[in-house]
DSSP file (Angstrom, degrees, kcal/mol; ACC not computed):
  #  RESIDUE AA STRUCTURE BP1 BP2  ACC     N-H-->O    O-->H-N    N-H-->O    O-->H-N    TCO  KAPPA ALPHA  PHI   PSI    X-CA   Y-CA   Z-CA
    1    1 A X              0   0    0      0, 0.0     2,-0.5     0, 0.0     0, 0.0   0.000 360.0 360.0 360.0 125.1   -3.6  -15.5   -1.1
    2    2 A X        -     0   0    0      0, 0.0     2,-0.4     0, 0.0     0, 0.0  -0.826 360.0-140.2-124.2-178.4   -2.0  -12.1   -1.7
    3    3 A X        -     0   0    0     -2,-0.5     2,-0.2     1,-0.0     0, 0.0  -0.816  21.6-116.9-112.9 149.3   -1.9   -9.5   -0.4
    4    4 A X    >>  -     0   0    0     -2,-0.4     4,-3.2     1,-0.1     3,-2.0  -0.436  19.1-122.8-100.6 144.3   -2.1   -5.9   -2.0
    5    5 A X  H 3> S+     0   0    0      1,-0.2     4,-1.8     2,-0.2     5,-0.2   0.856 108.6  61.8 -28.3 -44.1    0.5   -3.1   -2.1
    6    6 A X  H 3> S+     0   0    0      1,-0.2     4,-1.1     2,-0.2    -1,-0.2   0.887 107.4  40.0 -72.4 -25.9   -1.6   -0.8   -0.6
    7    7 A X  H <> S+     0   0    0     -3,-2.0     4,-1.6     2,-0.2    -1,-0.2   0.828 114.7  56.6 -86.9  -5.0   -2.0   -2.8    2.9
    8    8 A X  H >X S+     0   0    0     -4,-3.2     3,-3.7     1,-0.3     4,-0.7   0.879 106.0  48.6 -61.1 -67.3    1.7   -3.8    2.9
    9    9 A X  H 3< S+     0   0    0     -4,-1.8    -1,-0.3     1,-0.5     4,-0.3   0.523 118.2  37.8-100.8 -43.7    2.6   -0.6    2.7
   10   10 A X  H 3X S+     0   0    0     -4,-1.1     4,-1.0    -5,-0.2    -1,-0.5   0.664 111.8  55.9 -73.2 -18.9    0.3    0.2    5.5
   11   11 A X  H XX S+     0   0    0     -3,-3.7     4,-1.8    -4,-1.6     3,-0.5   0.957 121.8  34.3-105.1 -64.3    1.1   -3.3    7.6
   12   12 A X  H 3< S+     0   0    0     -4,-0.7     5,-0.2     1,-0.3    -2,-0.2   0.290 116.3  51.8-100.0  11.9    5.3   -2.1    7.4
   13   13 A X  H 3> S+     0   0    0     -5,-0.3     4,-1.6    -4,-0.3    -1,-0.3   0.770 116.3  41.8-108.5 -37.1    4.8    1.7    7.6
   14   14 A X  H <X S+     0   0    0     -4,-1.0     4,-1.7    -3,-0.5    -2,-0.2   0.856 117.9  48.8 -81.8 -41.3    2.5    1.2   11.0
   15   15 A X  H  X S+     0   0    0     -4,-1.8     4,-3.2     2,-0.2     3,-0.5   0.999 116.9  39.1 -46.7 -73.1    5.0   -1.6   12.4
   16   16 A X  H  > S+     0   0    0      1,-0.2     4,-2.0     2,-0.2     5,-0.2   0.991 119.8  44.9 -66.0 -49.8    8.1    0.4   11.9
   17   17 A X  H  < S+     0   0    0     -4,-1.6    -1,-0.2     2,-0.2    -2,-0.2   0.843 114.3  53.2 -54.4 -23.6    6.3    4.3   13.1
   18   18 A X  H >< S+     0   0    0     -4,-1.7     3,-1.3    -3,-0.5    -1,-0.2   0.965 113.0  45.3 -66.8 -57.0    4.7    2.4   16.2
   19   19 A X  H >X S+     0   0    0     -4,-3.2     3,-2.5     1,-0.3     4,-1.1   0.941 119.9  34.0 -44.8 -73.7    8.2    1.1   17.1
   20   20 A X  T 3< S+     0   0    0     -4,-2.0    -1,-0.3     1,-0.3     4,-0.2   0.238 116.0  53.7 -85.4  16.1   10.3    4.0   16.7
   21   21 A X  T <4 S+     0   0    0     -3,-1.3    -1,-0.3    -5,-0.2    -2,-0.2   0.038 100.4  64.3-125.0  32.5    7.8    6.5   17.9
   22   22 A X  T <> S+     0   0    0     -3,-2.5     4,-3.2     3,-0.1     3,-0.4   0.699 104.7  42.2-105.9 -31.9    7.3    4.5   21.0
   23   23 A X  H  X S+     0   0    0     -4,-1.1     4,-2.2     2,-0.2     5,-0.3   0.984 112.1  57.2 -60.2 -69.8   11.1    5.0   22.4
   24   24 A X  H  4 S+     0   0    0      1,-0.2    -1,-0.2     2,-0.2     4,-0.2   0.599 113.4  36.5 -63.1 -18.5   10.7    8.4   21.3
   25   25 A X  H  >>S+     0   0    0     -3,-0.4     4,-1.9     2,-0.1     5,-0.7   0.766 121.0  44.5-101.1 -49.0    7.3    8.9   23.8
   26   26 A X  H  <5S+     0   0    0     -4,-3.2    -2,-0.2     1,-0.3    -3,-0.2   0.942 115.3  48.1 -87.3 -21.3    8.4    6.8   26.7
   27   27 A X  T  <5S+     0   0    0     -4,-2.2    -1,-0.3    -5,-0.3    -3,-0.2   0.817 126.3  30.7 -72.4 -27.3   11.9    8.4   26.6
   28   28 A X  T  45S-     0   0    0     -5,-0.3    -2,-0.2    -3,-0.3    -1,-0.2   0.385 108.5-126.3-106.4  -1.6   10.2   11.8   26.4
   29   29 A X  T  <5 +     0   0    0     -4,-1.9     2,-0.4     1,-0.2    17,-0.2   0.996  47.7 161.2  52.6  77.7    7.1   10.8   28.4
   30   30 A X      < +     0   0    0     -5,-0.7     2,-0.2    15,-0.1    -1,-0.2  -0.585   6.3 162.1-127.0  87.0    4.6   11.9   25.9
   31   31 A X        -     0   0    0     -2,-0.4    29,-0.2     1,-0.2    15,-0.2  -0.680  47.2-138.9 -98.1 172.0    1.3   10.1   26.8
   32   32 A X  S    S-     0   0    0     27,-0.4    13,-5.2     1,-0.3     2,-0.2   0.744  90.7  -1.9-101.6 -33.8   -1.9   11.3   25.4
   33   33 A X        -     0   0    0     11,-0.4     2,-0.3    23,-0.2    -1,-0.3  -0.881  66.9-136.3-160.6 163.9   -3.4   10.4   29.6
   34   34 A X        -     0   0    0      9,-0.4     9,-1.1    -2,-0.2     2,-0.3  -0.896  13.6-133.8-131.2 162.6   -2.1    9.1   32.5
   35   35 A X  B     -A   55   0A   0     20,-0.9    20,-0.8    -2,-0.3     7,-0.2  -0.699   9.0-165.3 -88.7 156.0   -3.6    6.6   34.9
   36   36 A X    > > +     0   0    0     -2,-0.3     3,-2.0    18,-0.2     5,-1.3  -0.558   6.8 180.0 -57.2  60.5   -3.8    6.5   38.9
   37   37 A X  G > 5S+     0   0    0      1,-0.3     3,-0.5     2,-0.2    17,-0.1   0.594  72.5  64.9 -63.8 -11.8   -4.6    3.4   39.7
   38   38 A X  G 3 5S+     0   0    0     15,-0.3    -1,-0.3     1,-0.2    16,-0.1   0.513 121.5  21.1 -79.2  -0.8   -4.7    4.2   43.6
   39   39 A X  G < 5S-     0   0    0     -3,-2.0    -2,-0.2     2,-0.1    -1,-0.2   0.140 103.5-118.8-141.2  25.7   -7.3    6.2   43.0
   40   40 A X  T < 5 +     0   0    0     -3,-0.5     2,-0.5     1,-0.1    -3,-0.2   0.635  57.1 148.2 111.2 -54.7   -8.7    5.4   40.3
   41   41 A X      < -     0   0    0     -5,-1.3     2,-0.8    -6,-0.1    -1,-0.1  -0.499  34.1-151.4 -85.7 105.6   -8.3    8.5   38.3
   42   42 A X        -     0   0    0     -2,-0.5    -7,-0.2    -7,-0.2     2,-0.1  -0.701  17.4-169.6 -67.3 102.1   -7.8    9.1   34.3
   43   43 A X        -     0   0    0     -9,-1.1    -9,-0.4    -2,-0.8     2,-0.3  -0.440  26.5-125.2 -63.7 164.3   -5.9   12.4   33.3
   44   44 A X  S    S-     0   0    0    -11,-0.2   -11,-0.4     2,-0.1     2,-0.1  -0.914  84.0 -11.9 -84.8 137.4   -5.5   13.9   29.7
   45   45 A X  S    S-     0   0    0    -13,-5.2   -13,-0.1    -2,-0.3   -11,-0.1  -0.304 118.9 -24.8  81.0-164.2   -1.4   14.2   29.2
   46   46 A X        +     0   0    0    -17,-0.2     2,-0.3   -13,-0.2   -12,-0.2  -0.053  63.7 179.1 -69.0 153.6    0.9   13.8   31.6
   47   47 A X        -     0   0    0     -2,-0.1     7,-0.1    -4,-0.1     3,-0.1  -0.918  36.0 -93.6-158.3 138.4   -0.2   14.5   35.2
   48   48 A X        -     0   0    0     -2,-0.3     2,-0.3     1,-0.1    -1,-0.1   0.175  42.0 -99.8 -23.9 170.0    2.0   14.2   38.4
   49   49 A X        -     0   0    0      5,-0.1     2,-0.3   -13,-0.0     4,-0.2  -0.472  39.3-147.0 -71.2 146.1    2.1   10.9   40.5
   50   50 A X        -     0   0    0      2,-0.7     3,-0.0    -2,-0.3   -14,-0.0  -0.701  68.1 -52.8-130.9  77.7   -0.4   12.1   43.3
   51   51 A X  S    S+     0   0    0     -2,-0.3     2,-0.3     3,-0.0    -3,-0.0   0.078 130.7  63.1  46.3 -12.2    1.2   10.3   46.0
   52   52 A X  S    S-     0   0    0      0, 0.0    -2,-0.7     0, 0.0     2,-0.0  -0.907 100.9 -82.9-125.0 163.5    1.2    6.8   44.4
   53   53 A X        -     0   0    0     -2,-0.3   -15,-0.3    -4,-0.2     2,-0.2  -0.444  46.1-147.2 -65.5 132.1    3.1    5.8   41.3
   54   54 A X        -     0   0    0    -18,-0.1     2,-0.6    -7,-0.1   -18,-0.2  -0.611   7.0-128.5 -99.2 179.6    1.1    6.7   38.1
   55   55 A X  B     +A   35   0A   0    -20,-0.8   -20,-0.9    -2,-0.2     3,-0.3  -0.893  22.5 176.6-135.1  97.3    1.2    4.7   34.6
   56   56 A X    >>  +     0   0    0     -2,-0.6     3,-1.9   -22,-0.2     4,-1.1   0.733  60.7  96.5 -70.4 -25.7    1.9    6.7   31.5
   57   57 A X  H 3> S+     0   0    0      1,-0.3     4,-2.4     2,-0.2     5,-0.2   0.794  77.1  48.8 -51.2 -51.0    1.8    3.4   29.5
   58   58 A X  H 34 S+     0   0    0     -3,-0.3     4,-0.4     1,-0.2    -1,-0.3   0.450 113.4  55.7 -55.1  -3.5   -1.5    3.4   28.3
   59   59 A X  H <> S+     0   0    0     -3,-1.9     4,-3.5   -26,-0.2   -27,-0.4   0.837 107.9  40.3 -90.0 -72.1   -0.8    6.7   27.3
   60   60 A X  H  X S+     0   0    0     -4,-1.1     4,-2.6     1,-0.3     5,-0.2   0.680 107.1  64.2 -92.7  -2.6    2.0    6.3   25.4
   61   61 A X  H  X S+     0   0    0     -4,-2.4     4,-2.5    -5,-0.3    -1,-0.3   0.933 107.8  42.7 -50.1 -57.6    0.6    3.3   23.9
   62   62 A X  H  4 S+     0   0    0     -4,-0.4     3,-0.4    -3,-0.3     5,-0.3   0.995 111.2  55.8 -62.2 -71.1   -2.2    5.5   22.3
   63   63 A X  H >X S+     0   0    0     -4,-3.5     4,-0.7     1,-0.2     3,-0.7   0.776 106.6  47.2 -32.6 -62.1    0.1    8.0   21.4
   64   64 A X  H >X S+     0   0    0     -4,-2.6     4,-1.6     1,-0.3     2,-0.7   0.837 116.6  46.5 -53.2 -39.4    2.3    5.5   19.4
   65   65 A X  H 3< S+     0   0    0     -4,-2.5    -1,-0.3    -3,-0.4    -2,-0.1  -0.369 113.4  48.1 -81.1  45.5   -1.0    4.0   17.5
   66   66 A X  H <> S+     0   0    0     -3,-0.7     4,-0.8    -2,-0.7    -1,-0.2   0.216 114.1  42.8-149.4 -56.2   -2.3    7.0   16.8
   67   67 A X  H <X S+     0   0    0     -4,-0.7     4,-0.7    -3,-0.5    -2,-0.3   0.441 117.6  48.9 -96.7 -30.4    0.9    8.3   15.4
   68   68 A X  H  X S+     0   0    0     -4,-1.6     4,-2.5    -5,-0.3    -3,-0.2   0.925 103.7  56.4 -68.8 -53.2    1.4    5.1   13.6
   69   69 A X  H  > S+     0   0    0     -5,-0.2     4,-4.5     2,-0.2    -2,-0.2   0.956 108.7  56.0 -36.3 -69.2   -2.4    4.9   12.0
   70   70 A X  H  X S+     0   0    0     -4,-0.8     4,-1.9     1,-0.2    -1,-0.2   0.926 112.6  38.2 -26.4 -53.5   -1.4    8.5   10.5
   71   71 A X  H  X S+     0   0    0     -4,-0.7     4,-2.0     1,-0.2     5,-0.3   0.952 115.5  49.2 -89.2 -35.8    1.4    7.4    9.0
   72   72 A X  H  X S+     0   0    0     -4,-2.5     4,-1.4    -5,-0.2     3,-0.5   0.952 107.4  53.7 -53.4 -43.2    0.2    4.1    7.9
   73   73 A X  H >X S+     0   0    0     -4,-4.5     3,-2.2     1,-0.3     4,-1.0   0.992 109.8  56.0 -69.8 -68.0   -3.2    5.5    6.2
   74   74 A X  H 3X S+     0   0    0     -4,-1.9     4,-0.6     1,-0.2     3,-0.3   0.731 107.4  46.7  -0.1 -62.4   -0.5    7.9    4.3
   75   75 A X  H 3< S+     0   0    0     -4,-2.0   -66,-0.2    -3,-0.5    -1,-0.2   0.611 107.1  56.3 -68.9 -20.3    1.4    4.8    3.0
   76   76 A X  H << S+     0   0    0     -3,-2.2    -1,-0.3    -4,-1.4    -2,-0.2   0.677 101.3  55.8 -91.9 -16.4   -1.7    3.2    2.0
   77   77 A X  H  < S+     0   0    0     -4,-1.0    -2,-0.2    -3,-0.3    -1,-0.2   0.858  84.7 103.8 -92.3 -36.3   -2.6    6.2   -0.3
   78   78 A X  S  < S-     0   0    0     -4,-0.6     2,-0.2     1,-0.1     5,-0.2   0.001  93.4 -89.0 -42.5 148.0    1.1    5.9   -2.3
   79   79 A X    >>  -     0   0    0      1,-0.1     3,-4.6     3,-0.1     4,-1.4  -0.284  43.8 -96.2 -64.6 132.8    0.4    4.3   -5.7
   80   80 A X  H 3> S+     0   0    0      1,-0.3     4,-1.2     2,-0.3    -1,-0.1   0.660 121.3  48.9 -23.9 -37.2    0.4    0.5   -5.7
   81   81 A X  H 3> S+     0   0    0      1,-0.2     4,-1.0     2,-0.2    -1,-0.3   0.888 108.3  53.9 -74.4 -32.5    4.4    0.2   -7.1
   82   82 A X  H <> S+     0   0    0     -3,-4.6     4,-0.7     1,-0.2     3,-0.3   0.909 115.1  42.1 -97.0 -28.3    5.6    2.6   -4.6
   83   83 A X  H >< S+     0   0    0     -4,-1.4     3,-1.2     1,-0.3    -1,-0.2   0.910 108.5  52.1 -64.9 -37.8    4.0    0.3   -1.9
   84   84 A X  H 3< S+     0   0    0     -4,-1.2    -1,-0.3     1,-0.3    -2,-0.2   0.629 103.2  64.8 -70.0 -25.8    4.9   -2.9   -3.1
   85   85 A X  H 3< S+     0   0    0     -4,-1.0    -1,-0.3    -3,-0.3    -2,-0.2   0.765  77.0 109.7 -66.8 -47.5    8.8   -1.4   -3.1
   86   86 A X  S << S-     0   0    0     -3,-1.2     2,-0.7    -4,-0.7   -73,-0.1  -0.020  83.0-121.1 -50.3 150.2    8.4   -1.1    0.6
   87   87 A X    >   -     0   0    0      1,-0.2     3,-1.9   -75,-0.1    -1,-0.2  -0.728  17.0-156.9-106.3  95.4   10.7   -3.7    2.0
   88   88 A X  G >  S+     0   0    0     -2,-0.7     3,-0.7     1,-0.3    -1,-0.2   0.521  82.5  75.8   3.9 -63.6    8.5   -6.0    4.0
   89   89 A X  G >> S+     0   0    0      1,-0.3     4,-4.4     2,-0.2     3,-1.3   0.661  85.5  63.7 -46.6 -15.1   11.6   -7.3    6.3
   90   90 A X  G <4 S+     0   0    0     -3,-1.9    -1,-0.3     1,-0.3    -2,-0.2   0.078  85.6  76.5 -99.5  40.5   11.7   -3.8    8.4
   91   91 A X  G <4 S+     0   0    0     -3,-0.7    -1,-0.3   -76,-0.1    -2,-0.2   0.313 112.9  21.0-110.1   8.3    8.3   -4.7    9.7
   92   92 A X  T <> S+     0   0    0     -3,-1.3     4,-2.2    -4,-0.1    -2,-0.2   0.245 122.4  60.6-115.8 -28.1    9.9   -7.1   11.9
   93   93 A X  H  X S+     0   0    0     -4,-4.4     4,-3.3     2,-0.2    -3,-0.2   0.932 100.4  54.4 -61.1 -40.1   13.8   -5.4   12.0
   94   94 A X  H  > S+     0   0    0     -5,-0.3     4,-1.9     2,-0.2    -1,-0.2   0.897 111.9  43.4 -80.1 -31.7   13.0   -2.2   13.4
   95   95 A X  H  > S+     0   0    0      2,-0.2     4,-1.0     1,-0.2    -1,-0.2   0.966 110.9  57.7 -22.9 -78.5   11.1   -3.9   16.4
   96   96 A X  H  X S+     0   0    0     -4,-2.2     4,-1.4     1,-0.3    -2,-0.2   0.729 114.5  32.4 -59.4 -52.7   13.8   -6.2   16.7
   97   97 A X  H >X S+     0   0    0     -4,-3.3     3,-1.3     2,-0.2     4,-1.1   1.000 108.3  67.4 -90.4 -49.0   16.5   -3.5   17.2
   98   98 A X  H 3X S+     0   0    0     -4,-1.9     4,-5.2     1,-0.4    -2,-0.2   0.794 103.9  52.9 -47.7 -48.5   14.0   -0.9   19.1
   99   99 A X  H 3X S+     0   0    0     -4,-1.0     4,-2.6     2,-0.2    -1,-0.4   0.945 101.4  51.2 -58.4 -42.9   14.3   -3.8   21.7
  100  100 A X  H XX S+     0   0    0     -4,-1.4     3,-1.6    -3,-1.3     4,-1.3   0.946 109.4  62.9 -42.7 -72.7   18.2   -3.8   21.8
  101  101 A X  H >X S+     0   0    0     -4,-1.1     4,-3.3     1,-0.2     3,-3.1   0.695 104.9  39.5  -1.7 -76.7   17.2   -0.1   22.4
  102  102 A X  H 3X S+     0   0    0     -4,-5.2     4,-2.2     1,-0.3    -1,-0.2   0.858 110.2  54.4 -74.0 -28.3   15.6   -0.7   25.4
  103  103 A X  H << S+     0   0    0     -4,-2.6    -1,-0.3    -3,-1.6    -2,-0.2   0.830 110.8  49.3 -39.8 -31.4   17.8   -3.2   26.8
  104  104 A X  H X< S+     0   0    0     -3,-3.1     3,-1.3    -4,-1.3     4,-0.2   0.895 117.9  44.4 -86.2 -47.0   20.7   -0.4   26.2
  105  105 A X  H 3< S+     0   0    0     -4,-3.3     3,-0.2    -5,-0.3    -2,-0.2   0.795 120.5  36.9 -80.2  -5.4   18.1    2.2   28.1
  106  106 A X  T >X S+     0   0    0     -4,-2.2     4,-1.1    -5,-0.2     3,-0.7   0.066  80.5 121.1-112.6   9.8   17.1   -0.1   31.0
  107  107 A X  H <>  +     0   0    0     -3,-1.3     4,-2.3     1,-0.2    -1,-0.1   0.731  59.8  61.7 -64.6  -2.7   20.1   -1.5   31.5
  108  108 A X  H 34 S+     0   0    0     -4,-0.2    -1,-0.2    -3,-0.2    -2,-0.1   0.951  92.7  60.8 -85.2 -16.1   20.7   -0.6   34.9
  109  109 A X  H <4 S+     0   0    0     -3,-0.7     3,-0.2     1,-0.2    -1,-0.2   0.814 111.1  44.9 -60.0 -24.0   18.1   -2.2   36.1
  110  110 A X  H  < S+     0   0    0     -4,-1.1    -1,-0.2     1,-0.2    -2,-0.1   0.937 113.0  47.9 -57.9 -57.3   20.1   -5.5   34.6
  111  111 A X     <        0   0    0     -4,-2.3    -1,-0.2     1,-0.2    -2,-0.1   0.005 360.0 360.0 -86.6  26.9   23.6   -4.7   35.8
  112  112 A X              0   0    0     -3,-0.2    -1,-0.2    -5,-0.1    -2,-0.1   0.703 360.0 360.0 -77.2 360.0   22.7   -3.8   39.7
């Protein structure tokens, strides 16, 4: 089976923009809504805590797939050489180091 330029292009353009624009949302807390599971409650954006801890994750989850889609459907429109060019490997590297990332930014919780 192969597979055609135009979804690689899209498969390693959505991988790597998910990755690195998900450090870039939770470090800057840019969810599209926020959650309140003690009550319940769905915001649009960011919204306080309202006495219980809220959960931007689902949030910034959407943002990053969103922002990822975009860029992929982009990649998928380059002509069929310029896709096939893409180098397949950073659809697993840039993951792979985004996690070092977040080891390096949650490391105090390691090192208490």
């Amino acid at each position: 089976m192969t597979v055609s330029g135009r979804f690689q292009a899209f498969a390693v353009v959505f991988s790597v923009v998910f990755a690195v624009t998900y450090v870039f949302a939770v470090e800057n807390n840019l969810a599209l809504f926020t959650y309140h599971p003690a009550f319940d409650e769905w915001n649009l954006l960011v919204a306080r805590p309202k006495g219980a801890p809220a959960m931007y994750w689902y949030g910034w989850l959407t943002t990053c797939a969103l922002a990822a889609t975009a860029a992929g459907a982009l990649a998928s429109q380059l002509p069929e050489q310029w896709g096939k060019r893409i180098w397949p490997c950073l659809a697993w590297a840039v993951p792979v180091v985004v996690m070092g990332i977040f080891c390096y930014l949650l490391r105090g919780y390691f090192l208490r």
